[in-house]
C-alpha positions in Angstrom: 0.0 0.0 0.0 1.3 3.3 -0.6 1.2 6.0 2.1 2.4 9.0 0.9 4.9 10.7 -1.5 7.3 13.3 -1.2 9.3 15.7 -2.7 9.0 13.8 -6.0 11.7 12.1 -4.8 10.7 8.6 -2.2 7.8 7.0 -1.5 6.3 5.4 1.9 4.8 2.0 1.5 3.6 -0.8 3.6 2.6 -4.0 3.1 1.6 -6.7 5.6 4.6 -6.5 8.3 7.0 -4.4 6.5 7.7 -0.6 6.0 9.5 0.8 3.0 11.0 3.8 1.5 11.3 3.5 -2.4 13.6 6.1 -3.7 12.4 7.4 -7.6 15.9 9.0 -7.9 19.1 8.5 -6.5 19.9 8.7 -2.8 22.9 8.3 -0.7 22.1 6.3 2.7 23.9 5.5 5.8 22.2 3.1 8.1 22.8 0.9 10.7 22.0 -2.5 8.6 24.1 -5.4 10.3 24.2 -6.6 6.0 26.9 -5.3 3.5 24.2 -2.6 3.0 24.9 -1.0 6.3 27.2 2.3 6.3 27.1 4.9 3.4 26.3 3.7 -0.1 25.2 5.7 -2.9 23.3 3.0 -5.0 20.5 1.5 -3.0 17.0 2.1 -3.8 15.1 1.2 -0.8 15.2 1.9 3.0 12.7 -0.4 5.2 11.8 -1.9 8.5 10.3 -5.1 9.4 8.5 -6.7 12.0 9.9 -10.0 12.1 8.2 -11.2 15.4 5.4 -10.1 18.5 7.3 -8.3 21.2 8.6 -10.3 23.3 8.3 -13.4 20.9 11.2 -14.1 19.2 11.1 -18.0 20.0 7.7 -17.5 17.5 9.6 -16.7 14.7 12.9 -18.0 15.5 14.4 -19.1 12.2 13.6 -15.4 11.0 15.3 -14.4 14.3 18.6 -16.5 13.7 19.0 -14.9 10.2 18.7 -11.3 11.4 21.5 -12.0 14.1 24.0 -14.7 12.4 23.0 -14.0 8.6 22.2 -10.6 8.1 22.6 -10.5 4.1 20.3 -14.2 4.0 17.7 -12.0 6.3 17.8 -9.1 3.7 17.1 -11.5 1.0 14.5 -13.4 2.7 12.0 -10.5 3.7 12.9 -8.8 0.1 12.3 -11.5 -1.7 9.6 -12.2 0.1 7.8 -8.5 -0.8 9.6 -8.8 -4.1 11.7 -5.7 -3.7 15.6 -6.5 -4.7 17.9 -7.8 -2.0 21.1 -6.2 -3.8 19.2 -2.5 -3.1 18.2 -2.7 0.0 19.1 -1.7 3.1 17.0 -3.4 6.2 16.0 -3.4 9.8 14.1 -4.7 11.6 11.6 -4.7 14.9 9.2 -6.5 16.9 7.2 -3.3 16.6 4.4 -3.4 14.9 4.4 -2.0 11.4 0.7 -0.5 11.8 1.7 1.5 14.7 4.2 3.0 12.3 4.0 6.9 12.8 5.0 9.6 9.7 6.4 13.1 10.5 7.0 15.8 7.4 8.8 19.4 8.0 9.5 21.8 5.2 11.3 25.1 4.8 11.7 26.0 1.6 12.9 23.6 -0.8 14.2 21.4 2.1 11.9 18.6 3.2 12.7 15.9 6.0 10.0 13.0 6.5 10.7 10.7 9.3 9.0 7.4 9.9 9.1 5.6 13.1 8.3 2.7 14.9 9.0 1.9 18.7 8.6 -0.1 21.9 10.2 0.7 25.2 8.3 -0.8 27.7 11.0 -3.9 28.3 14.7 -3.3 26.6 14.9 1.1 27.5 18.4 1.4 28.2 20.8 4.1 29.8 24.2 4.3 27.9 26.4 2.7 29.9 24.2 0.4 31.7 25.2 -3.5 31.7 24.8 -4.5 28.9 23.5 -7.7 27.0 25.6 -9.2 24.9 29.4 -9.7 23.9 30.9 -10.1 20.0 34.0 -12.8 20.5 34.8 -14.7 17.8 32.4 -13.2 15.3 29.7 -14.6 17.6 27.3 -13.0 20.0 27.3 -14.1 23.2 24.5 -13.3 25.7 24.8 -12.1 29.1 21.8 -12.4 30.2 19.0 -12.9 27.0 18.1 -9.2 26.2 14.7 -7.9 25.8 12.6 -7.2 23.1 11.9 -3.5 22.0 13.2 -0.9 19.6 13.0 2.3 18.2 13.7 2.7 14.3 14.2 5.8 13.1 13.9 6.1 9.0 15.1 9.5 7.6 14.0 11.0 4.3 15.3 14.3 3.6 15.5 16.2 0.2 19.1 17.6 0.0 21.8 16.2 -0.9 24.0 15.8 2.1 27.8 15.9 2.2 29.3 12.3 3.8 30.1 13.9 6.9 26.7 15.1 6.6 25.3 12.1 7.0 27.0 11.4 9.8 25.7 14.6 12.1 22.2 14.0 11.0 22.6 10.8 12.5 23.4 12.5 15.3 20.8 14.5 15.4 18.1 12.0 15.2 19.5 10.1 18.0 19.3 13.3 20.5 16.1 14.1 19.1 15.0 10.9 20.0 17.1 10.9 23.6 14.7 14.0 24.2 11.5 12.6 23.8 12.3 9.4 26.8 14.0 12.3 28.7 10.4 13.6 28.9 8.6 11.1 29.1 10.7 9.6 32.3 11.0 6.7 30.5 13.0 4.0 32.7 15.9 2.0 32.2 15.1 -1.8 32.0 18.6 -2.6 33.6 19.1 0.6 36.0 17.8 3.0 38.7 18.0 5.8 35.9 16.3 7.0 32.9 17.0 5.7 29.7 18.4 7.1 26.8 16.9 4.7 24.0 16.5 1.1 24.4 19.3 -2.1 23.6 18.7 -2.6 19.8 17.6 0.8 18.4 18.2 1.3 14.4 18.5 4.1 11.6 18.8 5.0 8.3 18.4 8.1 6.3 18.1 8.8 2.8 19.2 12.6 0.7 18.5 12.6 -2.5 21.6 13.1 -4.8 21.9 16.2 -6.9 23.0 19.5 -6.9 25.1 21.2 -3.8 25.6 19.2 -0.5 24.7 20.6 2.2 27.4 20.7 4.5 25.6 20.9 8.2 23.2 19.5 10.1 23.9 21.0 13.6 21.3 22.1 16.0 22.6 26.1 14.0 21.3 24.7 11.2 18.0 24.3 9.7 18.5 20.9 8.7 19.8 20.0 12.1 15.9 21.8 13.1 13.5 19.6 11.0 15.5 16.4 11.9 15.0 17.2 15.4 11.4 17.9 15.1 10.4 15.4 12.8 11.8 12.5 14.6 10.2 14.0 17.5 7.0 14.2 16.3 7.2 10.5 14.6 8.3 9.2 18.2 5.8 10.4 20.2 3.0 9.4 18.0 4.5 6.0 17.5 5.2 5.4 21.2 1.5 6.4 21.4 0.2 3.6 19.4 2.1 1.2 20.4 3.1 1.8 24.5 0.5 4.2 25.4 3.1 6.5 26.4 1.3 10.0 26.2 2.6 13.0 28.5 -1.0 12.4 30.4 -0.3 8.7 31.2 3.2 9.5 32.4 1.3 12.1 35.1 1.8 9.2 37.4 3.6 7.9 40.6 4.0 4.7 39.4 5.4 5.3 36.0 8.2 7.5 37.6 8.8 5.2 40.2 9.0 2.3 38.0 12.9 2.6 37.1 13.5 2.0 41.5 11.9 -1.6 40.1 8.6 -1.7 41.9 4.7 -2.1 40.1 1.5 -2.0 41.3 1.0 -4.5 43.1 5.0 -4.1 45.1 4.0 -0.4 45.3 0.3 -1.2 46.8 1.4 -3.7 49.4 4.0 -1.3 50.9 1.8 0.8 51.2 -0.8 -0.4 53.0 1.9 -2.4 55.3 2.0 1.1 57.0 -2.0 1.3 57.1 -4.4 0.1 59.3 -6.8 -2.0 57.5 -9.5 -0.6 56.7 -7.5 2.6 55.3 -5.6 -0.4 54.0 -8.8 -1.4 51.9 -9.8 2.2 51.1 -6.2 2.4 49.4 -6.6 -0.5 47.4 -10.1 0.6 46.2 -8.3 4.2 45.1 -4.8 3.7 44.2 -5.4 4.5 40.8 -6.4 8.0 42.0 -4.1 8.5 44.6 -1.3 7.9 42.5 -2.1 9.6 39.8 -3.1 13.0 41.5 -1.0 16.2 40.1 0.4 17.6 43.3 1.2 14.0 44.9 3.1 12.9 41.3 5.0 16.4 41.0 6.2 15.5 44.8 7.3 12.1 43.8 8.7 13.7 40.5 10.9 16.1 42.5 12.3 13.2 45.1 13.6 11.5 41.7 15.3 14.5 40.3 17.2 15.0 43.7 18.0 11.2 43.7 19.4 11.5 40.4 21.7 14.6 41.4 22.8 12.5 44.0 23.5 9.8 41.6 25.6 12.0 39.1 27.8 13.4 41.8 26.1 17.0 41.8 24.6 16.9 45.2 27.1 15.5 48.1 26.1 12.5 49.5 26.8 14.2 52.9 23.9 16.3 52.5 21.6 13.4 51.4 19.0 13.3 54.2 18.9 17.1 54.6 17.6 17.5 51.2 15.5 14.6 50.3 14.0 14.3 53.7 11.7 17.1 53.1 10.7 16.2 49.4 9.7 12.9 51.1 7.4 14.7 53.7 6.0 16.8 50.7 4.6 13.8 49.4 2.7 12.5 52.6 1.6 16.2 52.2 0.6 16.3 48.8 -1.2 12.5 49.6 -3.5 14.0 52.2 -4.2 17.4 50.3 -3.1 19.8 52.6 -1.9 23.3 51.1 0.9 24.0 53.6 4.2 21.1 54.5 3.4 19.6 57.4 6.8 19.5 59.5 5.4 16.2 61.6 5.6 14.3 58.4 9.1 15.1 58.3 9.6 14.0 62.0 8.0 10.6 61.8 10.1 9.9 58.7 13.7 11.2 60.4 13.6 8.0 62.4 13.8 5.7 58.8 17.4 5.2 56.9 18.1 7.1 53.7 20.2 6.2 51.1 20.3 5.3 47.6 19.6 2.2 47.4 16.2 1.8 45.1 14.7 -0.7 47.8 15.3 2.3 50.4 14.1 5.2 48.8 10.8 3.3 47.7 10.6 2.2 51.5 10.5 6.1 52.3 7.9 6.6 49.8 5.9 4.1 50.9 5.7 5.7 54.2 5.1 8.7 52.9 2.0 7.8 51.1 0.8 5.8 54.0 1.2 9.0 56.3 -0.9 10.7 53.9 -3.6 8.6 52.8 -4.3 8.4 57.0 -4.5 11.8 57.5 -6.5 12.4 53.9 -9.9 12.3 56.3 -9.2 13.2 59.3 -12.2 12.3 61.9 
């Protein structure tokens, strides 16, 4: 099926679980294809993604799997034979996302035009750079750590210009902090840390400028290039992570999406809770937590404790100052929890008597408490 066309220059299609750019003149790509498409070339004429498997799945489609990680050229020329585009031209990824979640971004100025086409999951493989990682390469082989996770973000890049080979390079670049921005709103977790992630374990790109006529020779966040590559790719995320997450800036207003990354859920998160509560506000809890957690004040308290933790983390706050400043912010959520205007400096004294560190277990152990001092004072008899 075909989606869209632009600048007279590359068309979108998609067809069952597959994504496609197909360029009607010549383009220069650089991508991140594991085949002997992957780098710069100047001869390929098409760009697309695949979904080769159901997050999660891979052991559904494994033979498909094996190919993409120990025969990446036999992959290529299974899914493009298979959708009868021509191995030799093409330059592939591939996903577990799915294809129909696939979101489209187009910014113009002038006679430059970037479209950017994304797909993406983060819920299980988000990934800080520089957390422990996955796999090893020895040998020529991969060789997994633990097994990783599935979920991915692929970025495709269209743009009009022809773009010098350095070029390339920094809008690469600039698609990958564009993209960094959008978890970095979100709060999106690391799977294997305490800290946010920057993009998840397997993410993939390519982009496409059409050939012809002077290179442009930047694509900084000076120029305007740099500017549509940024928002395109941000638009394209967001509306892909949308589809297929439910990540939306409203369902991130929430306690428990922010404190996900110190590795509790609902159900961990609930039962500390209401260890601190007598039980029939225990019950009442349970009945409410949906709304409790997700109340403005109560998730901008819990959104400020996190900041400071990760100040600490980075080095920017000293650790010898570490209960005099998160101390409060704890209190402030037992006060935000029971809907009082002004801090309540008994919160703060009933909580002095409890350890504070950074270790995730602790912090959530203070937050707990802090809820539960709330929630008991929320109506008062």
């Amino acid at each position: 099926m075909l989606l869209a066309t632009y600048y007279d220059g590359v068309e979108i299609h998609r067809a069952e679980k597959i994504i496609y750019a197909r360029f009607l003149t010549p383009h220069r790509v650089i991508s991140t294809c594991r085949s002997s498409a992957g780098g710069i070339h100047d001869h390929l004429d098409y760009l697309y993604n695949h979904q080769s498997c159901e997050p999660g799945g891979h052991h559904l489609s494994s033979d498909l799997h094996r190919l993409a990680v120990h025969e990446p050229d036999a992959y290529r020329a299974a899914i493009a034979n298979r959708h009868d585009l021509p191995p030799e031209c093409c330059a592939t990824m591939g996903t577990a996302a799915n294809m129909q979640a696939a979101a489209i971004a187009h910014e113009v100025f002038r006679d430059l035009e970037v479209v950017a086409v994304c797909t993406g999951g983060v819920e299980s493989n988000a990934g800080r750079a520089g957390d422990p990682a996955s796999y090893h390469e020895e040998g020529g082989e991969y060789v997994f750590l633990p097994s990783p996770n599935a979920g991915t973000i692929v970025i495709m890049l269209c743009i009009s210009r022809e773009l010098a080979p350095g070029t390339m390079v920094e809008a690469v670049t600039m698609a990958t902090e564009a993209k960094t921005a959008v978890l970095q709103e979100y709060s999106i977790p690391s799977c294997y840390s305490s800290r946010l992630a920057t993009g998840t374990g397997t993410d993939q790109i390519g982009i496409a400028a059409r050939l012809g006529g002077n290179s442009l020779r930047g694509a900084q966040k000076h120029t305007k290039l740099g500017e549509l590559i940024g928002r395109a790719v941000q638009t394209a995320l967001r509306q892909t992570l949308a589809r297929q997450n439910g990540l939306t800036p409203v369902s991130q207003c929430s306690s428990l999406a922010l404190l996900r990354r110190l590795g509790t859920d609902s159900s961990r998160l609930s039962t500390a809770i209401c260890d601190h509560l007598s039980p029939d506000d225990a019950a009442l809890l349970r009945r409410n937590l949906l709304v409790v957690l997700n109340d403005p004040p109560t998730v901008a308290a819990v959104a400020a404790l996190l900041h400071l933790y990760d100040q600490f983390c980075w080095g920017v706050l000293p650790l010898s100052c570490l209960p005099d400043v998160l101390m409060p912010y704890v209190a402030q959520i037992a006060t935000a929890v029971a809907g009082r205007s002004q801090p309540s400096a008994g919160y703060q004294q009933q909580l002095a008597f409890h350890p504070v560190s950074l270790i995730p277990d602790t912090i959530l152990d203070l937050v707990a408490r802090a809820f539960a001092l709330g929630f008991s004072d929320k109506w008062p008899s």
